[in-house]
C-alpha positions in Angstrom: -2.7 35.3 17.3 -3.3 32.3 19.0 -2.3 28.6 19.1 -4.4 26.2 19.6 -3.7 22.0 19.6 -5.5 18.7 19.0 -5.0 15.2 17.5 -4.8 14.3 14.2 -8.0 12.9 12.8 -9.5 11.2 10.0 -12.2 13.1 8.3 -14.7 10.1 7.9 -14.2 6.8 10.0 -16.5 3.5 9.1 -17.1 1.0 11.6 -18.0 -1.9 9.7 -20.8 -4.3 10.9 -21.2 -8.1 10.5 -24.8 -8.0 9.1 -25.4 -11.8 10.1 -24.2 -13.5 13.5 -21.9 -16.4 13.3 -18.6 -18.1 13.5 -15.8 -16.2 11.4 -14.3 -18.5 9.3 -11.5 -16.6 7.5 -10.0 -13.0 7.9 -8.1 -11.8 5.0 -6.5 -8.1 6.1 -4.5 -6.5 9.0 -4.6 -3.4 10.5 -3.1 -1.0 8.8 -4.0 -2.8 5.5 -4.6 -0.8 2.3 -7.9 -1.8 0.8 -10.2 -1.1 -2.1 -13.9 -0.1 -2.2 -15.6 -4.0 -2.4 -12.7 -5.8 -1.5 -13.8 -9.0 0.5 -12.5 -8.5 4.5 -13.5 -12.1 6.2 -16.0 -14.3 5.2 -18.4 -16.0 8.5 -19.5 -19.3 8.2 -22.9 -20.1 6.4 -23.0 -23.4 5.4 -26.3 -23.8 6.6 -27.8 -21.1 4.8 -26.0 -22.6 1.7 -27.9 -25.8 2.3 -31.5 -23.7 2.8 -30.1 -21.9 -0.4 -29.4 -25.5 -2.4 -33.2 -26.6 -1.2 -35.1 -23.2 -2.2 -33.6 -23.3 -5.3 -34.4 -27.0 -6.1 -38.1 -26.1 -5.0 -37.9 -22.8 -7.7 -37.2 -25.2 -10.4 -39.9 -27.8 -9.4 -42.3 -24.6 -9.3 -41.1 -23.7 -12.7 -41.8 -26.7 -14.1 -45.1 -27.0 -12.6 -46.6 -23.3 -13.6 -45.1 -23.8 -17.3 -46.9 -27.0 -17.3 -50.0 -25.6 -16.0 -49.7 -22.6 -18.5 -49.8 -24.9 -21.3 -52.8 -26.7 -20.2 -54.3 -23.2 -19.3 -53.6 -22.3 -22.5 -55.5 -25.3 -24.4 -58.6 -24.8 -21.5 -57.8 -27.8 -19.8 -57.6 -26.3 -16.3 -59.5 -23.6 -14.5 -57.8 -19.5 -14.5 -57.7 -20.7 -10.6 -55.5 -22.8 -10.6 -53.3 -21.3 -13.1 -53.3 -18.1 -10.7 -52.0 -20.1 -7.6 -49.1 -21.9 -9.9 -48.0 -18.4 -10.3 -48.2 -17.5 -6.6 -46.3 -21.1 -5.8 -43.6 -19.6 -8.2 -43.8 -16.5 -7.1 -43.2 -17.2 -3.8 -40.3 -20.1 -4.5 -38.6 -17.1 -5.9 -38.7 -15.1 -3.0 -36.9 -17.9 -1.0 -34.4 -18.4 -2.8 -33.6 -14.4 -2.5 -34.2 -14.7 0.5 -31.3 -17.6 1.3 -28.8 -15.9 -1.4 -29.3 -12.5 0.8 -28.3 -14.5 4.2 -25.6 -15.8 2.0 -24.0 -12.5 0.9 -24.6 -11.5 4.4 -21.4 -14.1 5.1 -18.9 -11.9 3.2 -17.8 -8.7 4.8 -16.8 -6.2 2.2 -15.1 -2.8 2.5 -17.7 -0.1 0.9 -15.0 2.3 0.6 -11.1 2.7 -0.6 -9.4 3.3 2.3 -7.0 1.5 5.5 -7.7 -0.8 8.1 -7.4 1.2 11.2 -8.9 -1.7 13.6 -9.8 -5.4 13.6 -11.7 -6.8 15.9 -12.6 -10.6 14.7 -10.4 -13.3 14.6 -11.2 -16.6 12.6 -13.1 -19.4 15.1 -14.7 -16.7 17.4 -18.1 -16.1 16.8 -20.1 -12.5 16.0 -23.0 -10.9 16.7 -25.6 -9.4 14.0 -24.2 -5.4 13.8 -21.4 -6.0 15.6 -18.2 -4.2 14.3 -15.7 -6.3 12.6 -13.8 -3.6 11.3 -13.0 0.0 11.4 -11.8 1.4 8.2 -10.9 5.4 7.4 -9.4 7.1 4.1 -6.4 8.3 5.7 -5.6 10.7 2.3 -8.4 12.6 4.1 -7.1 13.8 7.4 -8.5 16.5 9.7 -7.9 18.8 12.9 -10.8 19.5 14.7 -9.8 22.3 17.5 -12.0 24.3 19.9 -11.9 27.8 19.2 -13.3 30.8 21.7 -16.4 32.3 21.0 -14.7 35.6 21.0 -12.0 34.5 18.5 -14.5 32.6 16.0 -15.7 35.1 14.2 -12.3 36.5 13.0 -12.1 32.8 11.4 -13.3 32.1 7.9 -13.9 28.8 5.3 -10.9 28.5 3.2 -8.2 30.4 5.5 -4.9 28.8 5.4 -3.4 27.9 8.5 0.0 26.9 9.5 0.4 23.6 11.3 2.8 21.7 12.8 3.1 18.2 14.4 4.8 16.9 17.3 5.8 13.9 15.7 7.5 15.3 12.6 10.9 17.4 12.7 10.3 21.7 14.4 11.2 22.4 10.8 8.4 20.4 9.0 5.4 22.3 8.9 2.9 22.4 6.4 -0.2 24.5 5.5 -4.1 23.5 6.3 -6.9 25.0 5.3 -10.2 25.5 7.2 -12.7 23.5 5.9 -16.1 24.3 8.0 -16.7 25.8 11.3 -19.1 24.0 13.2 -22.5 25.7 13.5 -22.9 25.1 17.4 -20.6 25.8 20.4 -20.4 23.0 23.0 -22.6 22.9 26.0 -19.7 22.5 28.4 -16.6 24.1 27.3 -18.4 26.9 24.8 -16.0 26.5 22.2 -17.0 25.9 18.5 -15.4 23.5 16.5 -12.8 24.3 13.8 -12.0 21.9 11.1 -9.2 22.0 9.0 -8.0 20.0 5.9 -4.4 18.7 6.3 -3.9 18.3 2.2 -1.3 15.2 1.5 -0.6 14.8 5.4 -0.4 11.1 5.2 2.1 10.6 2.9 4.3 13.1 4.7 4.2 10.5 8.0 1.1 11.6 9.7 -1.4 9.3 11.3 -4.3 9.7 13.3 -4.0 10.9 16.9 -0.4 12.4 16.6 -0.9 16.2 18.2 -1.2 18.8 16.0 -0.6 22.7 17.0 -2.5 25.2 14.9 -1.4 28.8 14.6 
């Protein structure tokens, strides 16, 4: 029997990128914030693609016009298949711009692609951010983890779905609750040659847990 300790994790942690640079204009959540899958987080500043955005589509509609135009006189053999062809292309192409400019648009809003908590912010509005640099950090704390380093010679008496008593520092001596192993890594590190145990802490959240408070496996 051993006992073995490490923090308190959270299985999956996102750092969220800006995917356009730019000055932040507004920041809607705090750390610690509870927020839903597509929920808007800060919005940057992009007027100016809004203005490229306003032009491409005013040139989409004068395309329009123009191919529907030349279609009809196409169709009645006025004009040459030629220059019916490169109409098409003009429109073709005015399309493209304008999904172009709405992408670089959309690339403004920062949204959270999962249901989960804000566990760090790093914007504030008026500073400015660089393309793929990380706004947020966001984790599903209902999905917390111990990862602890195990022996080789004690890992093989280990097996998925063994329950395993834990207990936290933080929380009274009394308080203990019951993980699970959820995977055993398939490697051992290079340095200290232990392997890495994970294990599932079921509903650890809403008993007070967070991430980083020290847990002791037995």
């Amino acid at each position: 029997r051993i006992q073995l300790s490490s923090p308190v994790e959270a299985l999956r942690t996102i750092a969220l990128a800006a995917r356009t640079q730019g000055i932040v204009r507004e920041v809607f959540v705090e750390t610690g914030d509870r927020v839903e899958a597509g929920q808007l987080l800060a919005e940057l500043d992009v007027r100016e693609q809004r203005a490229e955005l306003a032009r491409a589509e005013a040139a989409l509609r004068e395309a329009e016009a123009d191919f529907e135009r030349l279609k009809r006189l196409r169709d009645s053999n006025y004009i040459d298949e030629a220059s019916f062809i490169t109409a098409r292309s003009t429109l073709d192409i005015a399309q493209s711009e304008v999904q172009l400019w709405q992408t670089r648009v959309d690339f403004g809003r920062i949204v959270s692609p999962i249901d989960g908590h804000v566990i760090g912010r790093m914007v504030e509005p008026g500073a400015s951010i660089g393309s793929l640099a990380t706004a947020f950090e966001l984790a599903n704390l209902n999905d917390l983890v111990v990862r602890i380093g195990v022996s080789e010679l004690d890992v093989g008496e280990i097996r998925v779905g063994t329950e395993v008593p834990i207990r936290v520092d933080a929380l009274s001596d009394t308080d203990t609750m019951t993980g699970t192993v959820r995977r055993i890594f398939p490697a051992a590190d290079g340095a200290s040659r232990l392997l890495t145990v994970e294990i599932s802490l079921p509903a650890a959240f809403e008993r007070g847990v967070r991430p980083g408070f020290l847990a002791r496996a037995d």
